[in-house]
C-alpha positions in Angstrom: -19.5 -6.1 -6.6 -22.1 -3.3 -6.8 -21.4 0.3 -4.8 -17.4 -0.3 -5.2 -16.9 1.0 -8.9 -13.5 3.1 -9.2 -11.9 5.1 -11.5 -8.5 4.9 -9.6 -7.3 3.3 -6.3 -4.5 5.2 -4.8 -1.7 3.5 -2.1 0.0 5.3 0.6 3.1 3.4 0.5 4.6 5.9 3.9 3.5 4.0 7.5 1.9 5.8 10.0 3.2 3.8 12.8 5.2 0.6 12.7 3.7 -2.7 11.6 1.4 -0.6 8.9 -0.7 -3.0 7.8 -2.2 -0.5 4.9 1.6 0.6 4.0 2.8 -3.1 3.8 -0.2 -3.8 1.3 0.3 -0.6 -0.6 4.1 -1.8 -0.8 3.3 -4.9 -2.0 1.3 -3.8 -4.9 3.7 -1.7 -6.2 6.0 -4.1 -6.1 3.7 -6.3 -7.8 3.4 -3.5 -10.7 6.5 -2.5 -11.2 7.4 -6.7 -11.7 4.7 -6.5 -14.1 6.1 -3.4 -15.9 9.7 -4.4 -16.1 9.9 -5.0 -19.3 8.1 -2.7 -21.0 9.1 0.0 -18.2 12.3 -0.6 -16.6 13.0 3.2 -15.2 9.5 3.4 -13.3 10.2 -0.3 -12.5 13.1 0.8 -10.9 11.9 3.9 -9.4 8.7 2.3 -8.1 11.1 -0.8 -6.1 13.2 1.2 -4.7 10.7 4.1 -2.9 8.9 0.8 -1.4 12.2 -0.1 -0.2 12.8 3.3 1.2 9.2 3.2 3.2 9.8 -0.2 4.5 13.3 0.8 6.0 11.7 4.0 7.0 9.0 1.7 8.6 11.8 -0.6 10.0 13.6 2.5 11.8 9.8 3.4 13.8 10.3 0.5 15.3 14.2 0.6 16.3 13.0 4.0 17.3 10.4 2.9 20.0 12.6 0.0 21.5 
């Protein structure tokens, strides 16, 4: 895929509004990781679950908020 090299790719796991599309994805992948990680890594695993947890309640109350 030529112009799209990277170094890193970072994810904003914190919505903007509810129904972040970008959040949910960034949520999902570091859920993804930390699954991968588990093993070899089970404190970050940890850590890494639950602050996508946190963001998707916090994404959860935006919309309990606007209703």
């Amino acid at each position: 895929m030529p112009g799209l090299e990277m170094k890193y790719f970072i994810l904003k796991p914190k919505s903007k509004h509810f129904d972040d599309t970008y959040a949910q994805a960034s949520r999902a992948a570091m859920r993804t990781f930390a699954r991968y990680i588990q093993k070899a890594n089970p404190g970050l695993h940890g850590e890494l679950w639950e602050w996508a947890n946190a963001e998707q309640m916090n994404e959860s109350a935006m919309k309990n908020s606007t209703t």
